[in-house]
VEXGU-56486 format. One record per residue (C-alpha): x, y, z; residue number from 1. Coordinates in steps of 0.2 Angstrom, whole numbers, plus 2048, in hexadecimal, padded with zeros to 3 digits. Example, Ala and Ser with C-alpha at 12.3 -4.5 7.8 and 13.67 -1.06 7.14 Angstrom:
! residues 2
{{83E; 7EA; 827}; 1}
{{844; 7FB; 824}; 2}
! end
This chain:
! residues 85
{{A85; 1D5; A17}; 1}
{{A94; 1D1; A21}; 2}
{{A94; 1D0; A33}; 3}
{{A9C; 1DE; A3B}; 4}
{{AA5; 1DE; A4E}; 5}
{{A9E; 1EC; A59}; 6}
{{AAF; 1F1; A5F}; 7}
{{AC1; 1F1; A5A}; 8}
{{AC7; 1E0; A57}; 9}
{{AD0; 1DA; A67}; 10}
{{AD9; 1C6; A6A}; 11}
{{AD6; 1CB; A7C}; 12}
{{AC2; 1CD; A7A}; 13}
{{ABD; 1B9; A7F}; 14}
{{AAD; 1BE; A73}; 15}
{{AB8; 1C2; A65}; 16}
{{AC5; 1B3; A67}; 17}
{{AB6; 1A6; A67}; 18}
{{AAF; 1AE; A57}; 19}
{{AC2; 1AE; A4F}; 20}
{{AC3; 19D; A55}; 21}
{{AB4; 198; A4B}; 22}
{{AB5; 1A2; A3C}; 23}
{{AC5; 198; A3B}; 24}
{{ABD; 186; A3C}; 25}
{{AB0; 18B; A2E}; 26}
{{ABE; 190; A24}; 27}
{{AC7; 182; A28}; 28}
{{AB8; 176; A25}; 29}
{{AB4; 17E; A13}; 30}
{{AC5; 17C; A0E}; 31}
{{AC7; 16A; A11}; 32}
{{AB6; 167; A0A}; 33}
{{ABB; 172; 9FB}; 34}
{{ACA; 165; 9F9}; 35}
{{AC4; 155; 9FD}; 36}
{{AB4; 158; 9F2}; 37}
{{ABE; 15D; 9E5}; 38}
{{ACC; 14F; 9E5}; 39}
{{ABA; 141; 9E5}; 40}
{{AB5; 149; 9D7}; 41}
{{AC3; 146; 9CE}; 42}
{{AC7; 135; 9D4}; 43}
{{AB6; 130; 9D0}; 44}
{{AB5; 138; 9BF}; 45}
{{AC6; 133; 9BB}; 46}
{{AC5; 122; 9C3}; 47}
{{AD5; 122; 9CB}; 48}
{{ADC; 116; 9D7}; 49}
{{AE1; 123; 9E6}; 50}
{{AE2; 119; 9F3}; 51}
{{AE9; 127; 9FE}; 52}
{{AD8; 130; 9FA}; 53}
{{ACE; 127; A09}; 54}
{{ADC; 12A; A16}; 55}
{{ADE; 13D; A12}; 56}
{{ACB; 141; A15}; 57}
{{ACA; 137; A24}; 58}
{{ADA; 13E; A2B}; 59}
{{AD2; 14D; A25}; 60}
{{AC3; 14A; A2E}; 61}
{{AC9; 147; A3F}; 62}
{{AD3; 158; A3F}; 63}
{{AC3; 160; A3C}; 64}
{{ABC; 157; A4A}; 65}
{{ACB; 15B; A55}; 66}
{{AC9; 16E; A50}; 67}
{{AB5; 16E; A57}; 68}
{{ABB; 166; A66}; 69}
{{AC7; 172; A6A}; 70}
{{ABD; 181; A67}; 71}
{{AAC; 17A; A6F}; 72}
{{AB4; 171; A7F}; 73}
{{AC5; 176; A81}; 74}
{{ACA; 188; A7B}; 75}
{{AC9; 195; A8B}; 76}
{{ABE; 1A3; A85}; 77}
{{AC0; 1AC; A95}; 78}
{{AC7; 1BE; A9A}; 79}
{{AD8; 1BF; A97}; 80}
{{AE4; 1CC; AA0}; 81}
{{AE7; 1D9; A97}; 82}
{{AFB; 1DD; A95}; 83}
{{B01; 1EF; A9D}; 84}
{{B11; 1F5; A96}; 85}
! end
């Protein structure tokens, strides 16, 4: 079963930003895992010489590490004041 949010959905709520913010880094993180398993499967059952292959999944790599960082250290999941029209 899905998780479901208690209340309505709201960028303001600092609970829901940092549960966005991380549903977004696993997506992020099984996407490029997705990709860069698939593309070393084919290199090594094809035997092709990419060297570009290396460089991608560690440049690959560091942006998922830069996208933790940011969301366990840097992001500000406090209250933010809400706008009155």
């Amino acid at each position: 079963m899905p998780p479901r949010w208690p209340r309505k959905p709201d960028r303001n709520d600092p609970e829901f930003r940092k549960l966005d913010d991380r549903m977004n880094f696993a997506i992020h993180v099984a996407i490029a895992a997705a990709i860069n398993s698939g593309l070393w499967f084919v290199h090594n059952l094809k035997a092709t010489t990419w060297e570009w292959l290396p460089w991608l999944t560690a440049s690959w790599t560091v942006v998922l590490l830069v996208h933790l960082i940011y969301i366990a250290a840097i992001a500000n999941y406090t209250e933010t004041p809400s706008k009155s029209a």
